[in-house]
N, C-alpha and C positions, 0 to 999 in steps of 0.2 A: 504494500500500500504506500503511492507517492505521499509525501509532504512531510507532517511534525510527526517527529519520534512517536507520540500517544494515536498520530492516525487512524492505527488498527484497535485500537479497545473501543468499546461500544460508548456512547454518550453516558453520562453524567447522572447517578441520580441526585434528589433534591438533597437527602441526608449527608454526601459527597461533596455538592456545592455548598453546603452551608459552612461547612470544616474547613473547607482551602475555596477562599475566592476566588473569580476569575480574573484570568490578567487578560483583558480583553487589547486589543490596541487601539489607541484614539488617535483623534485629529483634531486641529482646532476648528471649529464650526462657525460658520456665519450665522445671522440672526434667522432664525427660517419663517419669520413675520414677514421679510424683503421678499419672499414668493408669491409672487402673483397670478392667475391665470390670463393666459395668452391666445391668439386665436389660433385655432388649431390645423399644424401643417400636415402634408400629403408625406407619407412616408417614404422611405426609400429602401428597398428588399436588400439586404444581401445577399450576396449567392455564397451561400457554403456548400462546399462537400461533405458526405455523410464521412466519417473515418471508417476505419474498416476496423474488422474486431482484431487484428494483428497488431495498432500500431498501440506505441506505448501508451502507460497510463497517464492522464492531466495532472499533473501536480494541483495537490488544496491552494484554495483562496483565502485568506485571513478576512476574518470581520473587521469591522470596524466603528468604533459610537464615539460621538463629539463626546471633546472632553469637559469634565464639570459635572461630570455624572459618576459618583462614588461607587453602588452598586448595581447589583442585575434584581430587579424581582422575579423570583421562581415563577411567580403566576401576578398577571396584569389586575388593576383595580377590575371589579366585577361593574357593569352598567343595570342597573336594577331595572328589569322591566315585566310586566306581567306577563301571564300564559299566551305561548303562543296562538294564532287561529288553527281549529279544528277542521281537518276539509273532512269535506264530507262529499257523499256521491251515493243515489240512489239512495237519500234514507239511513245512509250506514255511514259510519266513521271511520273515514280512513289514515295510515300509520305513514309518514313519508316515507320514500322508498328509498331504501339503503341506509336504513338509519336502525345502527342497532341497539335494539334497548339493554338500557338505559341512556337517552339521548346525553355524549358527554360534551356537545358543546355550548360557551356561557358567552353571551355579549360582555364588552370591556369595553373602558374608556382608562386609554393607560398613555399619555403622550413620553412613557419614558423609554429609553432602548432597552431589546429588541420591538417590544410589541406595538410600539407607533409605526416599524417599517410596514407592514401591511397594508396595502393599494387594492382599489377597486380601478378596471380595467374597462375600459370601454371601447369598441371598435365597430364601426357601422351599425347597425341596428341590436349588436348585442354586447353584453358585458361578463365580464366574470372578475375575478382575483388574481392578486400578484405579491412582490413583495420586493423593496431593493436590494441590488445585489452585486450592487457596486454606486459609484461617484454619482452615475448617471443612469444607471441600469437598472432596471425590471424584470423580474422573471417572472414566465407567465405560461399557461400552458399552447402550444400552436394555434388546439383549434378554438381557443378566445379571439386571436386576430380574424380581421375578417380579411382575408387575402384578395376581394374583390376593391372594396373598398379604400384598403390600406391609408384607413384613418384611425389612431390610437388615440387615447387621452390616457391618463392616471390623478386618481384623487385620493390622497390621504385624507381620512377621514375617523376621526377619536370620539365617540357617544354622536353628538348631532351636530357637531363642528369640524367643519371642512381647514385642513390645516394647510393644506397644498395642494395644487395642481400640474400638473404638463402636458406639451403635446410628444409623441414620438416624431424622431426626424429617421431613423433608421431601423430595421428589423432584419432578427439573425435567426433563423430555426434551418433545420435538417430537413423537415418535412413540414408542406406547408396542408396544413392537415383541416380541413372543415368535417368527416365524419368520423371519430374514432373507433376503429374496429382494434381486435384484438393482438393485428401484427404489425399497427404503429402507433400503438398505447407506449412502447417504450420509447419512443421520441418525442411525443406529447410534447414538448417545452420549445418556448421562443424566448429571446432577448429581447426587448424594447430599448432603445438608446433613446433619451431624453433630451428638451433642447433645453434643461436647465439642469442643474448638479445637485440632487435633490435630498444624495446622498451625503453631504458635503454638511446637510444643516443637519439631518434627522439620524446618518450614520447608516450601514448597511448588512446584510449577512457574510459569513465566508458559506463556502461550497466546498464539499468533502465527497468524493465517491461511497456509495455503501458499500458494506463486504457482509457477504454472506453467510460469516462467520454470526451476523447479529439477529439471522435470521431467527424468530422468536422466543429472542434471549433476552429480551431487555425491550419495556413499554417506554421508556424514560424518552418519550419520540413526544413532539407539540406540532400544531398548527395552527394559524390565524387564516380568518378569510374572513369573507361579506356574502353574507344568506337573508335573501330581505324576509322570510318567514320567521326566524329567528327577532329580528331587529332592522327597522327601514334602512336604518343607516349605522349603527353599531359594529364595529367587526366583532369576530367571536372566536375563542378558543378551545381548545380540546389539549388533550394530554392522558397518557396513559393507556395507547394504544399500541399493537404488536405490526411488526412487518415480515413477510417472506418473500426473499425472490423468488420469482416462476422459476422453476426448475427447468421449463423448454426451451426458457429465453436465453440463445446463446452468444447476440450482438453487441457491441459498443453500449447501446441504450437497453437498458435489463426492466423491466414492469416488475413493480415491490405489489405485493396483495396482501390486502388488508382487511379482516372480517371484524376488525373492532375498533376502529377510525368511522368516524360518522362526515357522509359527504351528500351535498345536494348541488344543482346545477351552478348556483351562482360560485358555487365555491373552486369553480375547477381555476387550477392556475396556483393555488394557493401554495406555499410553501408547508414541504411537511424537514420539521430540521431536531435538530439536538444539542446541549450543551456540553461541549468538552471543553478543559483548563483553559484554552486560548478563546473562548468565546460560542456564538451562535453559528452550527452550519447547518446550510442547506443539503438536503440528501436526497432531494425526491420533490416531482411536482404533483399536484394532484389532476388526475386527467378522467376518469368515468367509471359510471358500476357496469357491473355486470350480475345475468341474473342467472340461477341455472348452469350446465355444463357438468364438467369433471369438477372444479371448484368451486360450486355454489356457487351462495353470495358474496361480492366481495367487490371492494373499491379497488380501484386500479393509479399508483401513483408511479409516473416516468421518473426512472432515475439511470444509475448506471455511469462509464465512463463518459458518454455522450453528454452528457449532464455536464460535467464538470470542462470536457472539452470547449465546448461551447459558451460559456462562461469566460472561461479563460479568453476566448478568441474573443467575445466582444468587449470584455477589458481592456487586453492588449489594444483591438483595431480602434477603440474609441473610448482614449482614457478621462 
């Protein structure tokens, strides 16, 4: 496993992080009040090539959170709001799909790092989630972009207060995906490049390949997104969920399955990551359920070398 010495031990539990703090790495931050929303530009594709499952592994990304910020909270302020709506159909009460009870995710309102990085993603007529993951970077799932269109926005947004916005001026994925089936679930993820450094005020994730040594060894796994059944505009978290790599999947880009992570449409995109000594990384994006088959039920989150390759590459091309 490329990068820091601790790369291969599984994330961090809470009892772990309370003992030995993290030594995250900072930066100094501008006022992130000076962000404003702008009128929103036409994107521009990048063309990547897919890597091949030969070439070497991506070396980790370090995190990063402006400095003046002492510690991490294991878990963000809770956003208090009442029972969700019940749908219903035919008379009868129905369970959203792919959520397994007991539903573990809570609205927040937490503008501190990590849990302020989380972004709701907007592209032609639909949206999903994201999350920074660098200076100017977004990680998000492919098929949130709308590849027709190739208009982006990103909104940070903490309880009912919008903190920031931007337009995309660039976009980097492998595969430019609008139907997710089951044999390019594992390249799920796009890059957005920002036309402001958004990461600069509010700080951003690193990115770690998974290893499938942590296949469900260890739940100590979080994610933020935006679910407007949940909360109109609140993002929301979870934690205390297991992952497994697909055993079939033998490319660059590996599909993590997950039967005890709770996911609904708006959420795709979302970052699923972990705490280790250096900080927050990203390991996985969240891309679609699945119903049925050889593995049931199960939400499907893009990870793998591909993941981290591609990260790398829109750091490097657009720092």
């Amino acid at each position: 496993m490329p990068g820091t010495p601790d790369s291969n031990r599984p994330p961090l539990s809470a009892a772990e992080i309370r003992t030995s703090p993290l030594q995250v790495p900072q930066h100094d931050a501008p006022d992130p009040n000076g962000f404003k929303p702008v009128e929103l530009p036409k994107s521009t594709v990048v063309p990547v090539k897919t890597p091949t499952a030969q070439e070497q592994p991506a070396p980790d990304l370090a995190p990063s959170m402006p400095n003046g910020q002492d510690d991490i909270r294991l878990e963000p302020n809770r956003f208090q709001v009442g029972e969700p709506p019940q749908l219903v159909f035919a008379g009868q009460e129905l369970e959203p799909l792919l959520v397994f009870n007991p539903d573990g995710r809570h609205p927040y309102d937490d503008r501190t790092f990590p849990w302020v990085l989380s972004c709701r993603v907007f592209s032609g007529s639909g949206n999903g989630s994201g999350a920074l993951i660098g200076p100017r970077h977004v990680l998000t799932a492919s098929h949130v972009i709308d590849w027709q269109a190739l208009t982006v926005s990103v909104s940070m947004v903490q309880g009912s207060t919008q903190l920031a916005s931007a337009g995309a001026t660039h976009i980097m994925a492998y595969e430019h995906i609008v139907d997710v089936t089951y044999s390019n679930a594992d390249d799920d993820y796009a890059v957005v490049m920002l036309d402001r450094r958004l990461g600069d005020g509010f700080g951003h994730f690193g990115c770690r390949t998974y290893d499938s040594d942590w296949d469900n060894e260890t739940a100590n796994w979080f994610n933020i997104a935006y679910e407007p059944l949940i909360h109109a505009t609140a993002a929301n978290f979870q934690t205390g969920f297991f992952l497994d790599e697909d055993d079939f999947d033998l490319g660059g880009g590996r599909m993590l399955i997950t039967k005890t992570g709770d996911f609904l449409k708006g959420m795709s995109g979302s970052p699923v990551f972990g705490f280790w000594p250096e900080g927050p990384f990203v390991v996985g994006v969240a891309s679609a359920g699945a119903n049925g088959g050889l593995s049931g039920n199960y939400n499907a989150i893009a990870g793998g070398n591909n993941l981290t390759r591609l990260v790398n590459k829109a750091r490097a091309d657009f720092p």
